[in-house]
VOMI-893185 format. One record per residue: residue in one letter; y, x, z of N, C-alpha, C in turn. Coordinates in steps of 0.2 Angstrom, whole numbers, plus 5000, padded with zeros to 4 digits. Each point is the difference from the previous one (the first is absolute). Layout:
BEGIN
AYXZYXZYXZ ...
% end
This chain:
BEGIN
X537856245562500249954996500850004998 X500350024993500449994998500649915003 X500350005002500649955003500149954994 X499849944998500450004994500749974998 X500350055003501049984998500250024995 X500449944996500450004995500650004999 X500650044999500549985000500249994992 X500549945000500549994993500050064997 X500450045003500350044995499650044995 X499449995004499250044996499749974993 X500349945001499549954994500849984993 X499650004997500349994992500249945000 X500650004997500149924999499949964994 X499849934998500149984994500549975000 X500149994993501049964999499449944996 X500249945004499949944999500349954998 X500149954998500249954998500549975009 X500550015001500549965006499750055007 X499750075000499750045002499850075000 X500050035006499950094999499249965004 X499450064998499449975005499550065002 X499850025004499850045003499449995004 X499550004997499449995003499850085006 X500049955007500050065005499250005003 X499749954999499450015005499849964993 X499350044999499350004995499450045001 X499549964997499350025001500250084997 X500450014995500050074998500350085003 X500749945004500150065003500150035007 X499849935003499650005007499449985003 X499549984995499449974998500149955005 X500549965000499949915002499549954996 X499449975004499449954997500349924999 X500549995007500049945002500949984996 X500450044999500549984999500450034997 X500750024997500550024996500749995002 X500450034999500749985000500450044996 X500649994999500450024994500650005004 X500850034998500649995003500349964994 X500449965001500549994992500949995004 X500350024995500649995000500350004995 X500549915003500249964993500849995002 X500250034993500750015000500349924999 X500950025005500249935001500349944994 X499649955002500049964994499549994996 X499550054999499150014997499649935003 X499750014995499349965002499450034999 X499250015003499750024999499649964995 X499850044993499949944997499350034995 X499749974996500049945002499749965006 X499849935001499950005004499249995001 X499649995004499450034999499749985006 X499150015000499749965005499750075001 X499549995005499350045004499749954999 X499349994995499549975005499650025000 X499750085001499550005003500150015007 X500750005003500350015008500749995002 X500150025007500549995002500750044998 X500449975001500750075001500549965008 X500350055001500350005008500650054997 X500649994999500450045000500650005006 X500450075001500349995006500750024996 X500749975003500550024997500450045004 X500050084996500150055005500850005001 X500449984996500850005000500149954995 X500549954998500349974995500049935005 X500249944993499849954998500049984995 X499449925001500249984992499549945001 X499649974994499449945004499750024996 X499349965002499350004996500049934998 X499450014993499949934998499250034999 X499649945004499249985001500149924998 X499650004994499849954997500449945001 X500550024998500849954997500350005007 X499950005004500450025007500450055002 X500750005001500250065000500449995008 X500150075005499950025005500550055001 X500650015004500450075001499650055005 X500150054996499650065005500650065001 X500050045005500550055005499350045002 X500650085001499750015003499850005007 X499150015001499649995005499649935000 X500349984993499349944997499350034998 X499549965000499350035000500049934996 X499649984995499849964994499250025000 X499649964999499549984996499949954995 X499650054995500049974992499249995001 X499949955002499049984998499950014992 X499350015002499650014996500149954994 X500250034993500149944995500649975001 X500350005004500849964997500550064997 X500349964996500650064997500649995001 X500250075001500750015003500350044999 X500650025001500550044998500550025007 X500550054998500650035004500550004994 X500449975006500850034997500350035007 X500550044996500550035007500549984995 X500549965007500449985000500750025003 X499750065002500750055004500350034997 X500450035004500550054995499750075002 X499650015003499650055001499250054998 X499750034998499550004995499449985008 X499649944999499249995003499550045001 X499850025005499450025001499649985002 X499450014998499449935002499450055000 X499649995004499450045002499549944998 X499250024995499849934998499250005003 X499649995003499250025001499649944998 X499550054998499549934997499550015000 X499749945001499149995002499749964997 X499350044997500050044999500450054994 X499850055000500550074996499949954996 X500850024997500449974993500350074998 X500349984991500350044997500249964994 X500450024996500449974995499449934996 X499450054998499349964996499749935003 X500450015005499549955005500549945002 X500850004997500349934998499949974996 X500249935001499949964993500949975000 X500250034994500649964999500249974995 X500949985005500049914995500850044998 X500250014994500350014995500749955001 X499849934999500449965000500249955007 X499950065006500349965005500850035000 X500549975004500550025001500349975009 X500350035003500549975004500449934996 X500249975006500549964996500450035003 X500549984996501050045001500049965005 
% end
């Protein structure tokens, strides 16, 4: 049985909106059934946007370096790194970094997600 380890520097990135994004763990490339994860890094000042729900599942993201806060459904939250966040199923939420430093964020989710599998909201914003 093949190991299944992924490292970063392996996988492609897409340039997103307030994001670099890198999907590390998928049914495709490590035949994952149960779950998925992606890497993002969000330049200082960035918002991950738009903002955007799951609802056929969960997301749990961890903040590998930075700061900056999340907004879930009009609540907004400071996150640092070594915060761990959950975004339930169907509420929408966003990132901002607010550091002077670029954010690392590692994202998993249950069940497997990918870009087709958000539902997003165009007109949300942080307030200033």
């Amino acid at each position: 049985m093949k190991i299944p380890v992924v490292h970063e520097e392996d996988v492609p990135a897409a340039d997103l909106p307030g994001r670099k994004l890198q999907w590390v763990i998928t049914a495709e490339n490590v035949g994952a059934k149960h779950c998925s994860s992606c890497l993002i890094h969000v330049p200082p000042g960035a918002t991950v946007k738009p903002a955007h729900s799951h609802p056929n599942g969960e997301e749990v993201i961890h903040i590998v370096h930075g700061t900056g806060r999340v907004w879930i459904e009009g609540e907004i939250s400071p996150v640092r790194t070594g915060s761990t966040i959950l975004f339930p199923q169907g509420d929408i939420h966003m990132l901002q970094n607010t550091g002077d430093d670029e954010m690392k964020v590692i994202c998993f989710f249950a069940p497997p997600s990918d870009l087709g599998t958000y539902k997003f909201f165009e007109d949300i914003e942080f307030p200033d």
